[in-house]
C-alpha positions as CSV (number, residue, x, y, z in Angstrom):
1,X,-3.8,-96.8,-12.9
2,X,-5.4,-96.4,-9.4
3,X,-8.8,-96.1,-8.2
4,X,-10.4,-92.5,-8.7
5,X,-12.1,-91.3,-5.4
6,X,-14.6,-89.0,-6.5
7,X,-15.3,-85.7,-4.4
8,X,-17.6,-83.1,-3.8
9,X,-18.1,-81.1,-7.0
10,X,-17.6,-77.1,-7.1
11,X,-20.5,-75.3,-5.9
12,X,-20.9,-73.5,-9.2
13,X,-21.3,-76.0,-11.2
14,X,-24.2,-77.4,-9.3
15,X,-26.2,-73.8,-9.9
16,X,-24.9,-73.9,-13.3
17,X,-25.8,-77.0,-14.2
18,X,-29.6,-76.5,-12.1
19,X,-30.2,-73.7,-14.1
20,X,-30.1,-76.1,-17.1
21,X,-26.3,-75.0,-18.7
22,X,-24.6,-77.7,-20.8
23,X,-20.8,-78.1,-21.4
24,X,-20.5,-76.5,-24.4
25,X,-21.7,-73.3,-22.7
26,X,-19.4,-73.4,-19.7
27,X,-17.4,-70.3,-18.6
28,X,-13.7,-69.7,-18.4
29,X,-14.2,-69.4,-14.8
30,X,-16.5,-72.5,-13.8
31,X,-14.3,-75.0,-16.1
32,X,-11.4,-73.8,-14.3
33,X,-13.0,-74.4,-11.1
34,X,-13.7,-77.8,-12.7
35,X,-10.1,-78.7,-13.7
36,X,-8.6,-77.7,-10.6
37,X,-11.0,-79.8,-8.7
38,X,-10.7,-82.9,-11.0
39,X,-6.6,-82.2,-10.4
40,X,-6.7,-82.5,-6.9
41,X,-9.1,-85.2,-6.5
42,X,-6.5,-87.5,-8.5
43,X,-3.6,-86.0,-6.9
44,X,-1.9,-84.3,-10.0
45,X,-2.1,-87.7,-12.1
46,X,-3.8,-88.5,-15.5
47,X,-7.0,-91.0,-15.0
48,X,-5.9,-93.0,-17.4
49,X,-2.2,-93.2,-18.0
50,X,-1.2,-91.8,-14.2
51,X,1.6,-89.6,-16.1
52,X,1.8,-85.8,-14.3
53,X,-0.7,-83.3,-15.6
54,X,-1.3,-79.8,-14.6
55,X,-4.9,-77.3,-14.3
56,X,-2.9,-74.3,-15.1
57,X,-2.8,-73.5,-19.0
58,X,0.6,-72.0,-19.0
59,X,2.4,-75.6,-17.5
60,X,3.1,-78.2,-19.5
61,X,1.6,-80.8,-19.7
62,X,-1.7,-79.2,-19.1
63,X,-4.5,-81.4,-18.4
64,X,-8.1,-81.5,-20.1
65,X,-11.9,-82.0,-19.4
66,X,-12.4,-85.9,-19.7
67,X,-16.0,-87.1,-20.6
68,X,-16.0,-91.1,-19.1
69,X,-19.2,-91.8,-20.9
70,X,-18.7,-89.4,-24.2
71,X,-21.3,-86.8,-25.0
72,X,-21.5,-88.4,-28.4
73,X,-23.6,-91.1,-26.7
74,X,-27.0,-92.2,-26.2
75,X,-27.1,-91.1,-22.2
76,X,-24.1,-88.6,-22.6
77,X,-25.9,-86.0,-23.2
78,X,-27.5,-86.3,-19.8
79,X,-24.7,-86.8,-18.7
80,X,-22.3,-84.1,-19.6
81,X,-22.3,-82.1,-16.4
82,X,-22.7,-85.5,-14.5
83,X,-18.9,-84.5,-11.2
84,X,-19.2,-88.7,-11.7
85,X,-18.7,-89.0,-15.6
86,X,-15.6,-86.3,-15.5
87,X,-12.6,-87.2,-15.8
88,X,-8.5,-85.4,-15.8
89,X,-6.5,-86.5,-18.7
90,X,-3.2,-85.3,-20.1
91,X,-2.5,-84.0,-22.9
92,X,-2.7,-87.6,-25.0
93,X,0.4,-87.1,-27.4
94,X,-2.1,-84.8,-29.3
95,X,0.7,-83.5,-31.7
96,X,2.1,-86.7,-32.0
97,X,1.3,-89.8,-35.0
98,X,-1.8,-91.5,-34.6
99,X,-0.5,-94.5,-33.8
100,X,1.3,-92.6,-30.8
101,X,-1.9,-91.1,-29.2
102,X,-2.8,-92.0,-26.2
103,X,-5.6,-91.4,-23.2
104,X,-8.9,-89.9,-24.5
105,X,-6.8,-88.4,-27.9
106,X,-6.7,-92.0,-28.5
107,X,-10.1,-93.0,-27.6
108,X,-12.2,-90.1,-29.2
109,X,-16.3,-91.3,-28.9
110,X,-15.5,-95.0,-27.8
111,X,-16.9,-95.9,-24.8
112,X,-14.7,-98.3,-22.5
113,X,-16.3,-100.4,-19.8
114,X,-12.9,-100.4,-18.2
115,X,-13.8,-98.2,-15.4
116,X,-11.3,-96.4,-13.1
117,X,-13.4,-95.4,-10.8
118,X,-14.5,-99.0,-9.8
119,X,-11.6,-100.9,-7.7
120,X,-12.7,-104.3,-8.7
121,X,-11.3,-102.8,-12.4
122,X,-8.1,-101.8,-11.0
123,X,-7.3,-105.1,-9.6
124,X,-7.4,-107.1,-12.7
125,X,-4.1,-104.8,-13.4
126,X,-1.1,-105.6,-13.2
127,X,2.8,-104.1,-14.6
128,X,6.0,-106.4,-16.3
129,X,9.5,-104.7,-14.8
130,X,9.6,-103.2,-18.4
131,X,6.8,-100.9,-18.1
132,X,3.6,-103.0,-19.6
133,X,0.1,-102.5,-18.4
134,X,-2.1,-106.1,-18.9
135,X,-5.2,-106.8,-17.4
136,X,-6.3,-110.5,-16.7
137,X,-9.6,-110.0,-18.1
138,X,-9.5,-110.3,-22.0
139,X,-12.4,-107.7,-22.7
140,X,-10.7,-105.1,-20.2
141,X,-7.4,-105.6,-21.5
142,X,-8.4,-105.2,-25.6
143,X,-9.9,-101.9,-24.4
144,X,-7.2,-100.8,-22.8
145,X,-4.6,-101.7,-25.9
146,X,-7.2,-100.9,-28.7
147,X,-8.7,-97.9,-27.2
148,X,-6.2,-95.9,-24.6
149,X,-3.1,-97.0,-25.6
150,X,-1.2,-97.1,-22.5
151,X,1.3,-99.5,-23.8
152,X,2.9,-97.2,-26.6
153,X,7.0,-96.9,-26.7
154,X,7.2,-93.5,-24.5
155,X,4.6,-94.8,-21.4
156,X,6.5,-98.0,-21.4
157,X,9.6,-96.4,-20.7
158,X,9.1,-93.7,-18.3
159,X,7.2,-96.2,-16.6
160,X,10.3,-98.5,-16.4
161,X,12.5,-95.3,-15.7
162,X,10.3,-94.1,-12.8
163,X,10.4,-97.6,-11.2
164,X,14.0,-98.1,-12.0
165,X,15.4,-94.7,-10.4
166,X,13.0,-95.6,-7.2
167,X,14.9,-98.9,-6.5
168,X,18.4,-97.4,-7.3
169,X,17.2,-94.2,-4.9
170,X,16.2,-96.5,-2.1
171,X,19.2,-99.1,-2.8
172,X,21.5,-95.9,-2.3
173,X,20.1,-95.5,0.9
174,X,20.6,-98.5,2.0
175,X,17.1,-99.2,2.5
176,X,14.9,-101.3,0.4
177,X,12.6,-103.3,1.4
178,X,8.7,-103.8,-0.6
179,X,7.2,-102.0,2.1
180,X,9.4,-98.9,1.7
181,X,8.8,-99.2,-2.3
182,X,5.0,-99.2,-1.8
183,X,5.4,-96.5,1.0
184,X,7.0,-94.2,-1.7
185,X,4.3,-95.2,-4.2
186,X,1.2,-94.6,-1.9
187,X,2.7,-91.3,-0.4
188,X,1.0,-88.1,-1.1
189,X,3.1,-85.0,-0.6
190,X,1.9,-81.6,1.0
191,X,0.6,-80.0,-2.5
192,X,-1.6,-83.1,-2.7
193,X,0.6,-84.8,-5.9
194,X,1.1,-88.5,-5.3
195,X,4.7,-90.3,-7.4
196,X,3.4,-90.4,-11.0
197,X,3.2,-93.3,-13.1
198,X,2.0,-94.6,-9.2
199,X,0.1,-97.8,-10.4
200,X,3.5,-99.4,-11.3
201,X,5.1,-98.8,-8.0
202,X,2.3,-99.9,-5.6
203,X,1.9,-102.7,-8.1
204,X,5.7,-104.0,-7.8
């Protein structure tokens, strides 16, 4: 994972959401607007597992709505229209065995305190070679295991693939170094998509 920089929020969801609308009653075209917006802000990546999601229905994986703090909550309600409490997620392995479910299909109503908007969250991260995600604080990292799932079979792997093609890209080049491997990680191309599964690179 990396920090979420939050931006501005579309202008019509402000009105909409002054005029006293709730989620449930949002229009095609204002939770498009939405999606969009929530893609770009985290550069084409899932919040929670960093794998590459999508705003347009007809791509796959297409992304979804996120509620941080669910509706199902005592002050979710308040905040369901709350640009801070939204989210991007994939698709979660929706289709897939429960056990296999990751992301918000996998967290449902819980409420994490794990927060990936706050840095001082993402730094208690860290990534084994094979694809793991830990976190040095107990609490965060039972969330993360019991709640998001981000260490199932499939994410470990492609997180291990990603990272291993980098090193053999840059070896064939003839030009690793750390600072070219974290270079590739932080980069952000011109459509505004940064390297998925980015927390494992910049974190190597």
């Amino acid at each position: 994972m990396i920090a979420i920089r939050k931006r501005k929020e579309p202008k019509d969801l402000t009105t909409y959401r002054c005029s006293g609308g709730t989620y449930i009653g949002l229009d095609t075209k204002i939770k498009n607007q939405m999606k969009a917006n929530l893609c770009k802000e985290q550069h084409g990546l899932c919040a929670y597992c960093m794998r590459r999601v999508s705003c347009n229905e007809v791509e796959d994986p297409c992304g979804t709505i996120e509620h941080y703090i669910p509706q199902s909550c005592p002050q979710g309600q308040s905040l369901q229209l709350d640009w801070n409490n939204l989210l991007f997620v994939c698709n979660g392995h929706a289709q897939g065995p429960l056990g296999e479910t990751t992301c918000d299909k996998h967290k449902g109503d819980s409420k994490l305190f794990f927060d990936s908007q706050k840095q001082s969250c993402i730094d208690t991260l860290s990534y084994t070679r094979r694809g793991k995600i830990e976190a040095t604080d107990s609490h965060y990292n039972k969330e993360l295991n019991d709640i998001l799932n981000p260490n199932n079979k499939t994410f470990r792997l492609n997180r291990q693939q990603v990272y291993e093609t980098l090193i053999k890209e840059l070896n064939k080049e003839n030009s690793f170094s750390l600072g070219k491997l974290q270079k590739r990680g932080t980069s952000v191309s011109r459509k505004s998509l940064c390297p998925l599964y980015r927390g494992h690179i910049i974190f190597h």
